[in-house]
Each structure stands twice: as structure tokens, then as C-alpha cells.
N, C-alpha and C positions, 0 to 999 in steps of 0.2 A: 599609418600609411597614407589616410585621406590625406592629413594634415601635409606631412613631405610631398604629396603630388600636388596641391593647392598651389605651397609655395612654388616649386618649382615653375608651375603656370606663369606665376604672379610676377616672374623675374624678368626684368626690362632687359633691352639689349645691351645699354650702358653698361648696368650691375654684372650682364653674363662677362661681358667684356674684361671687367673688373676682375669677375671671379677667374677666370681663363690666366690673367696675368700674374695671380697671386699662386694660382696651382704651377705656372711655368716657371716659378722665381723657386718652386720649391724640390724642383725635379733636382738640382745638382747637389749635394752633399753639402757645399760650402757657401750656398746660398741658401739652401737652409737655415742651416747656422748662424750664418751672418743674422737674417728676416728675426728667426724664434730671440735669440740677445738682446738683439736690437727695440725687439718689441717689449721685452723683458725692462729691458733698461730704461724705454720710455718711461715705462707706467710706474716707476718709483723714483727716479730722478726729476726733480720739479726745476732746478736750475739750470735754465738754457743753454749755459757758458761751461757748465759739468756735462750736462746732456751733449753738447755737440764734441767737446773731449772725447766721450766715450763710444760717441756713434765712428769720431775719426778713428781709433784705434781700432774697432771691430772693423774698419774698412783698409786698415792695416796690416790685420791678422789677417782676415778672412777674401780681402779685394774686394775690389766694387762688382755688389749682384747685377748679374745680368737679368734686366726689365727688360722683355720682346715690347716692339713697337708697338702703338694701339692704332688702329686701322681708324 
């Protein structure tokens, strides 16, 4: 528990900022979806020309996630 209050301390407003955006991107069902693939797909596709393929069709399937503004 010390450890999780420590960080929690330790976290800039930028990072909070960051974190806030990533938890709002993940409230809707299909921005979900879209985010968890998405990141799926990053991290074993190395070809950028494959990678941007696959990221347009998840945005085809799924529609562009909505990103709340960052203040």
C-alpha cells in the first residue's frame, strides 16, 4: 500500500492528465475495443505500411475513438 500511495504522490499533472485521457477513451465499449487491438497490433506488427493497414481497418470496424480535449 506504501508503495501505490508513494506513486500516486509522485504523479505530475501532465501524467494525471494523460492518465484521465486514457481512462475516458476506455468508458465506451467501442473505444475500448478499438484502444486494447490497436495496441495489440502495435506491438507485433513492425511494418509501418502493415501497421497503418491494420490500425485503418480497426477504425473502420470500430470508428474513430473519441480523445476528450486536454486542457
Amino acid at each position: 500500500m506504501t508503495l501505490y500511495k508513494t506513486s500516486q504522490e509522485s504523479i505530475t499533472p501532465a501524467e494525471r492528465r494523460e492518465q484521465n485521457m486514457y481512462a475516458t477513451m476506455v468508458e465506451r465499449p467501442s473505444d475500448k475495443k478499438f484502444l486494447v487491438q490497436m495496441l495489440d497490433e502495435s506491438s507485433q506488427i513492425r511494418d509501418n505500411r502493415k501497421l497503418a493497414k491494420r490500425i485503418k481497418t480497426l477504425i473502420d470496424e470500430f470508428g474513430v475513438p473519441r480523445v476528450p480535449q486536454q486542457a
